[in-house]
C-alpha positions as CSV (number, residue, x, y, z in Angstrom):
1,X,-21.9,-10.7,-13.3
2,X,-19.1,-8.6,-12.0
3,X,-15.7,-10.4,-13.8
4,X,-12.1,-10.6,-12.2
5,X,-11.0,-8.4,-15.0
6,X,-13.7,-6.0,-14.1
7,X,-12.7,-6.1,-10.5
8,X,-9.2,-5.4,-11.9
9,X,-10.2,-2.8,-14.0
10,X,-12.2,-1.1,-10.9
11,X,-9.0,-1.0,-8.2
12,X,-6.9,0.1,-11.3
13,X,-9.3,3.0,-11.7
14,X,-9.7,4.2,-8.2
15,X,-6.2,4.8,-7.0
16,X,-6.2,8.8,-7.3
17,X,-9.5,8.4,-4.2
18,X,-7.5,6.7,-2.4
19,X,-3.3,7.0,-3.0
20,X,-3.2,10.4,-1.2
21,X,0.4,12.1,-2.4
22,X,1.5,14.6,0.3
23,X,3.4,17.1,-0.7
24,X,5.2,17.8,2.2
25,X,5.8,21.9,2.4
26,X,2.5,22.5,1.5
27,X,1.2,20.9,4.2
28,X,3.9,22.8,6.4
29,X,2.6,25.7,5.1
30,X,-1.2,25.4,5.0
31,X,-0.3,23.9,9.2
32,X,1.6,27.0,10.2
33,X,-0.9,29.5,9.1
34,X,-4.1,28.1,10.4
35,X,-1.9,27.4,13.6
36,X,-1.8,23.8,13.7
37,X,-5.6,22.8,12.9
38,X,-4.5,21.9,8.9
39,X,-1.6,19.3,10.9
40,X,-5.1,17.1,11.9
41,X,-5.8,16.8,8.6
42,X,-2.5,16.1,7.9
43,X,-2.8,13.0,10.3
44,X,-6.3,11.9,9.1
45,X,-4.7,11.5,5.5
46,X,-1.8,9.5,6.8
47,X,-4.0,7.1,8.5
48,X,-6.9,7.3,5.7
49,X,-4.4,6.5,2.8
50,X,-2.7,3.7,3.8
51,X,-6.2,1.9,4.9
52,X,-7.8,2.6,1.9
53,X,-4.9,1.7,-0.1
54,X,-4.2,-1.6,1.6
55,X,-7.8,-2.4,0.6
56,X,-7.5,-1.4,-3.1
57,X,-4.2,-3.0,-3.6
58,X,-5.9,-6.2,-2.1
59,X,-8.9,-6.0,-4.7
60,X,-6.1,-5.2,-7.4
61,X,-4.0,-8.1,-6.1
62,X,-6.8,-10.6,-5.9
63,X,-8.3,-10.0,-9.2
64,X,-5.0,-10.3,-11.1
65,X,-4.9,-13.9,-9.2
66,X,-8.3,-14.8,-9.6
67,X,-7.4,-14.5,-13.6
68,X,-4.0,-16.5,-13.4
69,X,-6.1,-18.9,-12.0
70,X,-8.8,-19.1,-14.9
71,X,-5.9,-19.3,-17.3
72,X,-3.8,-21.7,-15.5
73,X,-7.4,-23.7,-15.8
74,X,-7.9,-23.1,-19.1
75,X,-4.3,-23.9,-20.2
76,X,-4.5,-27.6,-18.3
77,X,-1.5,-25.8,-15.8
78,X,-3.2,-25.3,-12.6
79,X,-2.0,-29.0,-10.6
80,X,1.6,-27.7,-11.8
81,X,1.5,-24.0,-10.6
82,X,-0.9,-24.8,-7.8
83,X,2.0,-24.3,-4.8
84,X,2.7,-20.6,-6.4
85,X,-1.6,-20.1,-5.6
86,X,-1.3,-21.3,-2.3
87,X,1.7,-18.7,-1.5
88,X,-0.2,-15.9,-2.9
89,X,-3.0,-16.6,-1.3
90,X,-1.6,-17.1,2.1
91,X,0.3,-13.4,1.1
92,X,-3.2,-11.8,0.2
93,X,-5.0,-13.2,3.8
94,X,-2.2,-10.7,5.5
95,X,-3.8,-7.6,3.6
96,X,-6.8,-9.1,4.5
97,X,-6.3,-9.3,7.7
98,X,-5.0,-5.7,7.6
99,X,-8.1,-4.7,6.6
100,X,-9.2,-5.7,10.1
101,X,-6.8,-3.7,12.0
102,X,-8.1,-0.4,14.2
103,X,-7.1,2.0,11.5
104,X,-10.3,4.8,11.5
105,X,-8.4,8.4,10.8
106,X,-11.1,9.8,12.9
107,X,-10.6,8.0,16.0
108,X,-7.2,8.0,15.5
109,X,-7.0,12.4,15.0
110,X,-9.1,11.7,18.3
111,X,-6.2,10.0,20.5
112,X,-3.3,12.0,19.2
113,X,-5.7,15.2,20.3
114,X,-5.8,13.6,23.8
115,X,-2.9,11.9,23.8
116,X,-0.7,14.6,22.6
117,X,2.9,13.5,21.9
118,X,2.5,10.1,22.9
119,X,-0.2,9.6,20.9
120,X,1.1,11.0,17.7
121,X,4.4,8.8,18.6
122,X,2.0,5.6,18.5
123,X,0.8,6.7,15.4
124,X,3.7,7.2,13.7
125,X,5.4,3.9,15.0
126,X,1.7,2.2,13.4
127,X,2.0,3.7,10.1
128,X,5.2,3.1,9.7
129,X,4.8,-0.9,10.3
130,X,2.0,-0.7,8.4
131,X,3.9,0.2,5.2
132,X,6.5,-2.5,6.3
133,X,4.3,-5.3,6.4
134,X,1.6,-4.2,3.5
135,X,4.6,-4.0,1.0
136,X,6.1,-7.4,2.5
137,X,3.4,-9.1,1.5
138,X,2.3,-7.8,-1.6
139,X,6.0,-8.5,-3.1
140,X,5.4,-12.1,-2.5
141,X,2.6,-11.8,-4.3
142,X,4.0,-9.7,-7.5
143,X,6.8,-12.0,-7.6
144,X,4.6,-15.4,-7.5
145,X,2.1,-13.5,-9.5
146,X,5.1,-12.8,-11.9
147,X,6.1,-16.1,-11.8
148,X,2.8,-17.9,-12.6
149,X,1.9,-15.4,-16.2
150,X,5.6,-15.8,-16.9
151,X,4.9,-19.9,-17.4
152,X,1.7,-19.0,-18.9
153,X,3.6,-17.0,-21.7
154,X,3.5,-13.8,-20.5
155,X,6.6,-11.2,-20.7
156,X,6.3,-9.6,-17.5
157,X,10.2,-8.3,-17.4
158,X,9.3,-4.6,-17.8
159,X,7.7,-4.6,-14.4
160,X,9.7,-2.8,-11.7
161,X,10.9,-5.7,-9.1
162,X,9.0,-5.6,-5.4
163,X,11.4,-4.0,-2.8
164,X,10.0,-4.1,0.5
165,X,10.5,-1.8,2.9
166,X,12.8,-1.5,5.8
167,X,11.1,-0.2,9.5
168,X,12.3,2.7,10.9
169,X,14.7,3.1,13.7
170,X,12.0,3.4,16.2
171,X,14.3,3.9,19.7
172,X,15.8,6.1,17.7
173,X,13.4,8.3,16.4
174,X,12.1,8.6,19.6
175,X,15.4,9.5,21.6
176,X,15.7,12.5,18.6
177,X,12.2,13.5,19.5
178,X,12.9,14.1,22.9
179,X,16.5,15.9,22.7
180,X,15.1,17.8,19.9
181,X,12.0,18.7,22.3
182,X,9.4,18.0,19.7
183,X,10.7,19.3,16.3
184,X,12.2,15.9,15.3
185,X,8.5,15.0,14.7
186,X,8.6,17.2,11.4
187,X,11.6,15.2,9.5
188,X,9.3,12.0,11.0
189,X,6.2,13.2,9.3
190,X,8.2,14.2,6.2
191,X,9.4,10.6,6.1
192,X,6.2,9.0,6.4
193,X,4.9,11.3,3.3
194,X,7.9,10.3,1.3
195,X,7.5,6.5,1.9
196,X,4.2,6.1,1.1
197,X,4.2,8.8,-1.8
198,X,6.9,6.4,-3.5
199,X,5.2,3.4,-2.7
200,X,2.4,4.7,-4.2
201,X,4.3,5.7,-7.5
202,X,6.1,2.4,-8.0
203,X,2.7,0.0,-7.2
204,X,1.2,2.8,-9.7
205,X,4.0,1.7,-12.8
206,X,3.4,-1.9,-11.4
207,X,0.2,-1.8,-11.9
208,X,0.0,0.1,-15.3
209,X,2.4,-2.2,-16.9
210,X,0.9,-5.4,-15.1
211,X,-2.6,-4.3,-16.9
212,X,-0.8,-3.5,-20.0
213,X,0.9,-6.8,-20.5
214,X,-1.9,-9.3,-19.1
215,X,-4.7,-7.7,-20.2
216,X,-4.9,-4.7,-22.2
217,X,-2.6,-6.7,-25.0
218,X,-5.3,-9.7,-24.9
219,X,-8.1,-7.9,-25.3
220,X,-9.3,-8.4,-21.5
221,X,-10.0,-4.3,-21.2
């Protein structure tokens, strides 16, 4: 019987298949010599990592709640903490329904080869909101999460606080991509690497500490 703490223990594990880090001159690099055909893999790994991180993060999420849960039980807590469950539960259906979106990296490498400019612009624009709502709604879920282990005796202060982030200037972004006849696009791209390679390094000390403090400590791993 597969246990929340195993289902923990198996989203902690598999973040390096699927939290891509971009490095973003290499990729520059590796694009300009093979003369743009490395730049669609570029684009497949944007739209590949955040999907597949979305659906990790949920596992990760949903297991560390599924075990507040048992221990509120067990501890004669869950009536009190109950309205805390029913926030982070309505928090994890919106990665859930995420999960649901039209996010396949090979269609998508598809539409910005026939789409061109406007295509990649789409793209970009999705990814972007993406980020903004994925990391809304999992720092509801930290903090309740937080909140809930806290009551149940847990320290959980060492844990770097859920910021969520802000969209991009989208009008704007696009206005520089047209005066700047295409080669805004590259400080674009460079952003998108940077936000989701930091996301992916805080969520990663989250999550080491989080496993640290709930579980490791009580013998759960």
């Amino acid at each position: 019987m597969v246990t929340p703490a195993d289902r923990l223990r198996w989203a902690w594990q598999r973040r390096p298949e699927t939290d891509y880090r971009f490095d973003f001159w290499t990729a520059f690099g590796w694009t300009m010599l093979t003369c743009g055909v490395y730049g669609f893999y570029v684009q497949y790994q944007l739209v590949r990592r955040m999907r597949d991180h979305n659906v990790r993060r949920l596992e990760f999420l949903d297991a560390a709640n599924a075990i507040a849960w048992q221990r509120a039980v067990e501890a004669g807590r869950a009536e009190e903490l109950n309205p805390r469950f029913v926030s982070i539960a309505g928090h994890l259906e919106v990665l859930r329904r995420m999960t649901t979106d039209f996010r396949d990296p090979v269609a998508w490498i598809v539409i910005v080869i026939l789409a061109s400019t406007v295509g990649q612009v789409i793209l970009y624009w999705l990814l972007d909101a993406d980020l903004v709502k994925h990391s809304a709604a999992e720092a509801v879920v930290e903090g309740q999460l937080v909140a809930v282990y806290t009551l149940l005796g847990y320290d959980l202060t060492p844990l770097p606080p859920a910021i969520p982030k802000s969209p991009h200037q989208y009008a704007g972004r696009i206005v520089a991509l047209l005066a700047s006849c295409g080669l805004y696009g590259l400080w674009w791209l460079y952003d998108l690497m940077v936000d989701g390679n930091r996301h992916f390094d805080r969520d990663w000390m989250w999550e080491d500490g989080f496993v640290h403090l709930t579980l490791t400590t009580a013998g759960g791993l």
